[in-house]
C-alpha positions as CSV (number, residue, x, y, z in Angstrom):
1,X,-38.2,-3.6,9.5
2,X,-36.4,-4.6,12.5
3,X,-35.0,-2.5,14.8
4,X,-31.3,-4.2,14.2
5,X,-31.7,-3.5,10.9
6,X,-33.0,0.0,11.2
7,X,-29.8,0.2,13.9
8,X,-27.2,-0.7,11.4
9,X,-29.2,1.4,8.5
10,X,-28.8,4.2,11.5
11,X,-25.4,3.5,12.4
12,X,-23.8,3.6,7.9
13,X,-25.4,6.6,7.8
14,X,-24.1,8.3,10.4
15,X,-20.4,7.2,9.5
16,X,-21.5,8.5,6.1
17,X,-21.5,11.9,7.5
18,X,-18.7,11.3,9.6
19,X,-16.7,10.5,6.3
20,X,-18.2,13.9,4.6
21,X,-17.5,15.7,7.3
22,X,-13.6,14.9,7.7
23,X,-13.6,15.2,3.9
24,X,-15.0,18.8,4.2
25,X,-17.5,17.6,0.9
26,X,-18.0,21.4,0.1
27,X,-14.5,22.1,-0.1
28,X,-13.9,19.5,-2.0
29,X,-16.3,20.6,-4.5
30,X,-15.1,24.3,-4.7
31,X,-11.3,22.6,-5.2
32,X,-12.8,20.4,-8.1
33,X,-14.5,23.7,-9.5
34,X,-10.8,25.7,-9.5
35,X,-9.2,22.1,-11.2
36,X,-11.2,22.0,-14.2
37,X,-10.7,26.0,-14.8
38,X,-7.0,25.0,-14.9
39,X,-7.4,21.5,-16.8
40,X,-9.5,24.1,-19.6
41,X,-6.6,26.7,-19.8
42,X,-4.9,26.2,-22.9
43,X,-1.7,25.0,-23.1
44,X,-1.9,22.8,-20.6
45,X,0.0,20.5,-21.2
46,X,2.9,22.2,-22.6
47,X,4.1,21.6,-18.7
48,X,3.4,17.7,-18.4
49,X,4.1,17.6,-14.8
50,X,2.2,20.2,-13.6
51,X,-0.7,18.8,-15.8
52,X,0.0,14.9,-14.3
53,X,-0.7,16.6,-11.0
54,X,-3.9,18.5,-12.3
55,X,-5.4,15.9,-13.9
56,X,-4.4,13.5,-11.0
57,X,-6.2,15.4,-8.5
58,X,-9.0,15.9,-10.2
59,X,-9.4,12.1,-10.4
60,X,-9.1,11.2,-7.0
61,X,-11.5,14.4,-6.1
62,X,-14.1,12.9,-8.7
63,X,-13.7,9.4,-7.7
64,X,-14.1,10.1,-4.2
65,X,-17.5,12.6,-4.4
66,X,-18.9,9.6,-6.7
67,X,-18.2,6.9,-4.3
68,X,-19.7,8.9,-1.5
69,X,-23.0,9.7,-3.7
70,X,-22.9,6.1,-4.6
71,X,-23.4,4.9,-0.6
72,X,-26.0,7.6,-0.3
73,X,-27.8,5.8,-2.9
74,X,-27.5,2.0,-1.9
75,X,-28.1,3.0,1.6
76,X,-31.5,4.2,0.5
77,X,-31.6,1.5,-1.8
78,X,-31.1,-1.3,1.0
79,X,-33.6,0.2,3.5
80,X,-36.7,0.7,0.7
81,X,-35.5,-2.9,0.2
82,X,-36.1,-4.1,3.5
83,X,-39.4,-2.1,3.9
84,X,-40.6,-4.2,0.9
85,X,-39.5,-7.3,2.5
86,X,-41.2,-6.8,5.5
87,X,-44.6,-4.9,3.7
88,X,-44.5,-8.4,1.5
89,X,-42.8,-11.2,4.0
90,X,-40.7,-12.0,1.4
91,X,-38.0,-14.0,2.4
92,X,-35.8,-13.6,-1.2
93,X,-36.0,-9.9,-0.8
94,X,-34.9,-9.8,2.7
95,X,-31.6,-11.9,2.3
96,X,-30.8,-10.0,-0.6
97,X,-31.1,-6.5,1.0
98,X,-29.1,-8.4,4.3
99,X,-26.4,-9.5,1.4
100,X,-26.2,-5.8,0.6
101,X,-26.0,-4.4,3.9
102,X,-23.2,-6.6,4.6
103,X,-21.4,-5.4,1.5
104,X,-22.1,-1.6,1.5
105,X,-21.2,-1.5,5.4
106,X,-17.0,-3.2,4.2
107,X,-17.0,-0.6,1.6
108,X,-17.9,2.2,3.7
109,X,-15.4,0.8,6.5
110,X,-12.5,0.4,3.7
111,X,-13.3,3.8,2.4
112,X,-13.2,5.3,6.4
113,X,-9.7,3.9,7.0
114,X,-8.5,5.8,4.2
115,X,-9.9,9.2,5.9
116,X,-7.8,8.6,7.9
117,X,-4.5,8.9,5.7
118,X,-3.7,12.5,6.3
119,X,-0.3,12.6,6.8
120,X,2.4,14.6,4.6
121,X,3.0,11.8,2.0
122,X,0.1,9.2,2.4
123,X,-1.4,10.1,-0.9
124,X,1.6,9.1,-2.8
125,X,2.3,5.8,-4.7
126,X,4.6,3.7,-2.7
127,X,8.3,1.9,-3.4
128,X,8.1,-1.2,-2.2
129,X,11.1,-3.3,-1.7
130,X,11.5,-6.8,0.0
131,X,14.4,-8.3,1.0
132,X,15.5,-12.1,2.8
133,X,16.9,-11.6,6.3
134,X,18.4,-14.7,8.7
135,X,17.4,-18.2,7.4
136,X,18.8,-18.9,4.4
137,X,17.2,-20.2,0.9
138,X,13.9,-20.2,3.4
139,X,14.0,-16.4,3.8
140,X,14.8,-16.3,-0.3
141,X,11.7,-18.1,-0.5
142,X,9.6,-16.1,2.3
143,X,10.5,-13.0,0.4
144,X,9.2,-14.3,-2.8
145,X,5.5,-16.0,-1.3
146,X,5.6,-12.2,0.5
147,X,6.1,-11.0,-3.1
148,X,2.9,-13.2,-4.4
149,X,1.1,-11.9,-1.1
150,X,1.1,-8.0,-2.2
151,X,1.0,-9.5,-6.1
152,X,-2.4,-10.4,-4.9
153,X,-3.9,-7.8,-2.9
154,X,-2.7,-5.3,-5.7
155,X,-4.3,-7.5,-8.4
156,X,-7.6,-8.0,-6.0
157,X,-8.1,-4.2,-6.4
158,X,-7.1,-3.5,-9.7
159,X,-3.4,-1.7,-8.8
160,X,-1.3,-1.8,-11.1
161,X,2.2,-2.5,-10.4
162,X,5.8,-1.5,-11.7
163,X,8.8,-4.4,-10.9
164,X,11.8,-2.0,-10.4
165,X,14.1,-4.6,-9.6
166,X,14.3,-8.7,-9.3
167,X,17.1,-10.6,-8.4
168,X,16.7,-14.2,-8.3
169,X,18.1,-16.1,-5.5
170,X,20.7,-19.3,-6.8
171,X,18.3,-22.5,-5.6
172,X,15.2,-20.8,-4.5
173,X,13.0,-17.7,-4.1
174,X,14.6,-13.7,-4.5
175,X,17.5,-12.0,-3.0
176,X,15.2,-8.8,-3.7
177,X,12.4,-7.7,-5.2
178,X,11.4,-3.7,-5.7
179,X,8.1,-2.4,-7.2
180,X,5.9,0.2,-7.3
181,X,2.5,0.6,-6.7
182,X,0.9,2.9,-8.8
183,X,-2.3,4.4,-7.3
184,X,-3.0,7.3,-4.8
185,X,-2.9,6.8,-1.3
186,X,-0.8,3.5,-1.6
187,X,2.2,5.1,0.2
188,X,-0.2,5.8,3.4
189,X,-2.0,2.2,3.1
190,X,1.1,0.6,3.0
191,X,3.2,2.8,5.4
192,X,2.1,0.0,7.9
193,X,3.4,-3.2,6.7
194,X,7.3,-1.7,6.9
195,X,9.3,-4.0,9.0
196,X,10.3,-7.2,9.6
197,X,7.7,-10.4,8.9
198,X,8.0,-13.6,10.3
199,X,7.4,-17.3,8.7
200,X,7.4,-20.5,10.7
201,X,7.0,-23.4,8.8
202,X,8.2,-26.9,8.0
203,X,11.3,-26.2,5.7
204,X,10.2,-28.1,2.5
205,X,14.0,-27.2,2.0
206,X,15.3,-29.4,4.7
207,X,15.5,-33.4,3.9
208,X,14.9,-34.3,7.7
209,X,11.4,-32.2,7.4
210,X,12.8,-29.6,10.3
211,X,10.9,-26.4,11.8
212,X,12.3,-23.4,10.2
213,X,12.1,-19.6,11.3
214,X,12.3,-17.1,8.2
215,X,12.4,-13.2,8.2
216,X,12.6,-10.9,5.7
217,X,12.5,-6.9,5.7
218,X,9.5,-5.4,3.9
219,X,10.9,-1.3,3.0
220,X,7.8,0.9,2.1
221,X,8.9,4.4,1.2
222,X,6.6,7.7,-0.9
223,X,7.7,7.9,-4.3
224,X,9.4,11.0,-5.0
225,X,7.3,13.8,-6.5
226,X,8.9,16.9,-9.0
227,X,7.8,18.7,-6.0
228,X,10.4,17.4,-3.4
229,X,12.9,18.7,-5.3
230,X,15.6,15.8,-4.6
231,X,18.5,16.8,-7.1
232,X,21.2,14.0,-7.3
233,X,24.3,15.0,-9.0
234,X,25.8,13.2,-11.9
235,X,29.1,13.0,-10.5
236,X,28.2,11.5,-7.5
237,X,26.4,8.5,-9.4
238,X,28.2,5.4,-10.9
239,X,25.9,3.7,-13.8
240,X,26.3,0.1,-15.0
241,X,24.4,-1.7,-17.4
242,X,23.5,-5.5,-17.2
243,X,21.1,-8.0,-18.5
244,X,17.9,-8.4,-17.3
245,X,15.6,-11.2,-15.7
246,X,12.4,-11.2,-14.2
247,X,9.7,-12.9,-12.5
248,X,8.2,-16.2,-14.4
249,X,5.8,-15.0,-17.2
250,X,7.3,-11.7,-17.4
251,X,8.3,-10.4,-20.7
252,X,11.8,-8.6,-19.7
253,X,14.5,-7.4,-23.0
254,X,17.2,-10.3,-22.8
255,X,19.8,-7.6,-24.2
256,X,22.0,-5.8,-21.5
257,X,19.2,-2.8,-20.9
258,X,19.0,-3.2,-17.0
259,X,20.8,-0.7,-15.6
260,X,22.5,-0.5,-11.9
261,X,23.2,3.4,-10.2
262,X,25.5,3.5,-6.9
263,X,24.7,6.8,-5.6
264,X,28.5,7.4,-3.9
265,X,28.2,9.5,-1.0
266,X,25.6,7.1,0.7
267,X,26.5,4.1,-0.8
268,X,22.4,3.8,-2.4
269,X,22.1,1.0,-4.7
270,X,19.0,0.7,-6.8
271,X,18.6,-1.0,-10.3
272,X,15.6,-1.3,-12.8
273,X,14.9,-3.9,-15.8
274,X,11.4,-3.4,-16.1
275,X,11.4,-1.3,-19.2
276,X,13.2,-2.2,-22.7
277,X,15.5,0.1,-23.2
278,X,17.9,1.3,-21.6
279,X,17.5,4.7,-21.4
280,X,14.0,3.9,-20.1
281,X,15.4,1.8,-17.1
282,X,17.8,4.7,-16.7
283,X,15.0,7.1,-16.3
284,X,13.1,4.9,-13.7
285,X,16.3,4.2,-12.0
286,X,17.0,7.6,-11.3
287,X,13.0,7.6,-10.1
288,X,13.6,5.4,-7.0
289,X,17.2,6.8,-6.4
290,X,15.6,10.2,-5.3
291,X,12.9,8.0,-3.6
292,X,15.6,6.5,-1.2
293,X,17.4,9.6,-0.5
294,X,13.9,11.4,-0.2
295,X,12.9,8.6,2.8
296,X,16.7,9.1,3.7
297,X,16.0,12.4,4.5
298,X,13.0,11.9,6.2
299,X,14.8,9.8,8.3
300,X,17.4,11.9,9.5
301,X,14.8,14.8,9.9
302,X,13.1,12.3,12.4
303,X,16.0,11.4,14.6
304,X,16.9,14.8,14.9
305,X,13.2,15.6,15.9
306,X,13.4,12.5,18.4
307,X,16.4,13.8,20.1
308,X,15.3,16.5,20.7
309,X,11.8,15.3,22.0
310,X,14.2,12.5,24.0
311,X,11.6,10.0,23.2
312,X,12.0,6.5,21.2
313,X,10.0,5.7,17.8
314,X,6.8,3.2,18.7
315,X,8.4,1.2,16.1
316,X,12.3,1.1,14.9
317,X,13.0,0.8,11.6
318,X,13.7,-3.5,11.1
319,X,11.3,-4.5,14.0
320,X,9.7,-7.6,14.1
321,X,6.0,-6.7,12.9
322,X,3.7,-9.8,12.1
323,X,4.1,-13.7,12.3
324,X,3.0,-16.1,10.0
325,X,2.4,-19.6,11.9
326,X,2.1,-22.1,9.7
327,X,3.4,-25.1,11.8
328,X,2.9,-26.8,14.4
329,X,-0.6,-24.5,13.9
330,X,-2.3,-22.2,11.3
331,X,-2.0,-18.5,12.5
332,X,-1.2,-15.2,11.2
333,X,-1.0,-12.1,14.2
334,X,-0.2,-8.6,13.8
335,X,1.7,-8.1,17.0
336,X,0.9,-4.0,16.9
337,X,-2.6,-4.4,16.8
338,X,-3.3,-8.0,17.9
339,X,-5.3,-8.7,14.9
340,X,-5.4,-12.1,13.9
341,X,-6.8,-14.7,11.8
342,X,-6.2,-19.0,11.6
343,X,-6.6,-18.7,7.7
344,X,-3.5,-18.4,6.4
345,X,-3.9,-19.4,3.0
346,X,-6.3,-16.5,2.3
347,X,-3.7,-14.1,3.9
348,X,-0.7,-15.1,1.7
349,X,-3.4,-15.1,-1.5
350,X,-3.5,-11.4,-0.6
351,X,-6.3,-10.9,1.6
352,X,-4.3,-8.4,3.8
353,X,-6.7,-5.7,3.9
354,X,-8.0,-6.6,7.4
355,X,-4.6,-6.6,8.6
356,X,-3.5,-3.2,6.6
357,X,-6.8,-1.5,8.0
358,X,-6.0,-2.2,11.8
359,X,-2.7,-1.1,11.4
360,X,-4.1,2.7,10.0
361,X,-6.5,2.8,12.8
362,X,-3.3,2.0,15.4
363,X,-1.0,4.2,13.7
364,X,-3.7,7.3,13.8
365,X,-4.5,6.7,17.7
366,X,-0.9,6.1,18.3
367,X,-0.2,9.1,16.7
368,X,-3.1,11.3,18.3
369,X,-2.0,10.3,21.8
370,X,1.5,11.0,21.0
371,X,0.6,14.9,19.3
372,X,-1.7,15.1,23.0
373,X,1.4,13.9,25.1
């Protein structure tokens, strides 16, 4: 075997035990242990929430102790492989332990970045809400490829995800879109891509074939849990009822189930058509209503804490985050992290991981030097 191969066999495992180490594997274990004494107690589930959050943590606890013995094993797999190759000089075997490396050592870097989502709400599932800003039926129609692009990555990694709201726009595109993305840690891989995106393009909307600037204002926010305890009083909601529509291919009820809450004192607006009834909507309305004044809340907590720190966010809430070049050249740029890539297409297919994954690694060093300031 070669000593770059033996190198890069050298240098997965050791971010294997880097990975088990921030983990705390042994804890992890004994915390698995105490679960499944609870998930056997009879009774259970006579409290369905406390059991949602039992069962839930046991999943992501299982699934991550699998995935970590899983590596162990294709590591070891991978470098009997290559000792084969080179014991034999077979060429076959030797590609297709390289082709393995190169998969195992994305896998293990994907699964690294999310050690590093530690904060207060990063394992949540994450609101997401898009919304045009200045440019016209452009930025309706940004928001909606923007829509497609998260459709995508979600879809590529088998999220599943909740359409809250959906407003078409009159000629073209959305005027919002708000969904949820229904897996752990989405809140803390997403946290990231809040703020504003850029397009620059040829507007296929313009007869004269004119460069256009779009923006539109990407909102990620945790979804409330029972936990947070974010009681919204009946009198200080207005509910109205209207009739749904939805995304092409979606099956929405045609009946007037979709239902629109005003939340008075802070003039919140939320909506939600996705289920088929009413009371249903209702339900999931009131879901993302404690959401916003959840993040709300958060908000206010960190101005407070800012002013009294006299320092600035890194990033305000509605800056300018990423561009998407797509005239008079191809080119997408973080402008955060500098990352950067000429393939376009691929990015607005959903193949934002490279992107979301920088922006962790930022956010965590931005966020260490600013604890060691």
């Amino acid at each position: 075997m070669s000593a770059d191969r033996t190198d890069a066999l050298k240098a997965l495992d050791a971010t294997l035990t880097s990975i088990e180490k921030v983990l705390d594997v042994p804890a992890m274990q004994v915390e698995l242990r105490d679960l499944e004494e609870q998930a056997g107690i009879p009774g259970l589930w006579d409290d369905q929430e406390k059991a949602q959050r039992i069962t839930g943590r046991m999943s992501v606890i299982q699934s991550d102790l699998e995935r970590l013995t899983q590596y162990r094993s294709r590591l070891a797999d991978i470098g009997t492989l290559f000792e084969m190759a080179a014991e034999e000089g077979d060429e076959g075997t030797a590609a297709e332990a390289e082709s393995d490396l190169a998969a195992l050592q994305r896998e293990i870097g994907t699964f690294e970045v999310r050690t590093l989502l530690s904060g207060e709400y990063d394992q949540r599932e994450a609101l997401v809400q898009i919304t045009p800003g200045a440019g016209g039926v452009d930025s309706q129609d940004w928001a909606l490829m923007l829509w497609r692009m998260y459709y995508r990555w979600a879809e590529r990694h088998g999220y599943p995800l909740d359409v809250h709201e959906w407003q078409e726009a009159e000629e073209a595109g959305v005027k919002s879109v708000v969904f949820q993305v229904k897996t752990p840690y989405a809140y803390g891989t997403l946290a990231g891509e809040h703020g504003v995106h850029r397009l620059v393009r040829i507007s296929p909307f313009d007869n004269q074939a004119r460069r256009q600037t779009s923006f539109a204002m990407i909102d990620v926010t945790p979804v409330v849990d029972t936990a947070d305890a974010v009681e919204v009083d009946e009198k200080e909601i207005r509910v109205d009822v209207f009739r749904s529509s939805g995304p092409g291919g979606q099956g929405v009820n045609t009946t007037d189930s979709a239902v629109r809450i005003t939340h008075l004192p802070t003039g919140i607006v939320v909506s939600c058509q996705n289920e088929r009834s009413q009371i249903q909507n209702r339900a999931a309305a009131m879901v993302v209503l404690a959401t916003k004044l959840l993040e709300r809340t958060r908000e206010e907590e960190l101005a407070q804490m800012e002013a009294i720190r006299g320092a600035k966010a890194d990033v305000a809430f509605g800056s300018q985050i990423r561009n998407y070049v797509l005239h008079p050249y191809q080119m997408v740029k973080d402008l955060r992290t500098g990352t950067e890539t000429g393939n376009t297409s691929a990015v607005l297919d959903g193949e934002v991981d490279e992107f979301i994954e920088a922006t962790i690694r930022w956010r965590r060093t931005r966020d260490a030097e600013a604890d060691g300031a």
